[in-house]
C-alpha positions in Angstrom: 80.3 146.7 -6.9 84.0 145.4 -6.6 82.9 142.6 -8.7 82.7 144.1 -12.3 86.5 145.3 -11.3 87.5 142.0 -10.1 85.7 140.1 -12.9 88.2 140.9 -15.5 90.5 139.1 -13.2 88.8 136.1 -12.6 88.1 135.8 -16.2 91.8 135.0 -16.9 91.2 132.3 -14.2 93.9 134.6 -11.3 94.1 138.0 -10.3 95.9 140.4 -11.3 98.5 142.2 -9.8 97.4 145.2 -11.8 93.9 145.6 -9.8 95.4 144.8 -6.1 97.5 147.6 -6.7 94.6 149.9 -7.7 92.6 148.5 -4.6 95.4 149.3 -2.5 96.1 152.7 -4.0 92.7 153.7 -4.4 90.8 151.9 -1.9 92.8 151.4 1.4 95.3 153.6 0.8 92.9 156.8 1.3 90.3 155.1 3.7 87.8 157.4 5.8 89.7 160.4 4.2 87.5 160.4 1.2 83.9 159.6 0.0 84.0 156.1 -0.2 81.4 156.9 -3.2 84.2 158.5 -4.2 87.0 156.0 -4.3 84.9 153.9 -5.6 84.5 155.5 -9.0 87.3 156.1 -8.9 89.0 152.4 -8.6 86.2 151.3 -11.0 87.1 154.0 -13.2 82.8 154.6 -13.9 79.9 154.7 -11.9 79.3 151.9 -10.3 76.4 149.5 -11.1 75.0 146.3 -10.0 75.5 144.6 -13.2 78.6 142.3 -12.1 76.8 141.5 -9.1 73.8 140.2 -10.8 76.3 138.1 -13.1 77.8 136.7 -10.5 74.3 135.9 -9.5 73.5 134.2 -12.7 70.5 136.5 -12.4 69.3 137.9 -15.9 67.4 141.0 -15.9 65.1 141.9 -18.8 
């Protein structure tokens, strides 16, 4: 589910310093005081999906 996150990063071929701040703030940062459900949507700024997952896959769904 980190992927669609991380994705945008890749994309511009190295990450960004932008979303390891976010995972740090967001992610480790809060650890097992909050839903992890929780801080997920919240560093992913949605619900999550598998949709990046698949990509990264190469797996097309219909």
């Amino acid at each position: 589910m980190f992927e669609s996150r991380f994705q945008c990063a890749m994309d511009s071929g190295c990450l960004s310093k932008s979303v390891g701040r976010d995972y740090r703030e967001k992610i480790l940062r809060p650890g097992g005081s909050k839903d992890a459900a929780d801080m997920l949507k919240d560093f992913l700024g949605r619900e999550p999906n598998d949709d990046a997952f698949f990509k990264l896959l190469n797996v097309n769904l219909p």
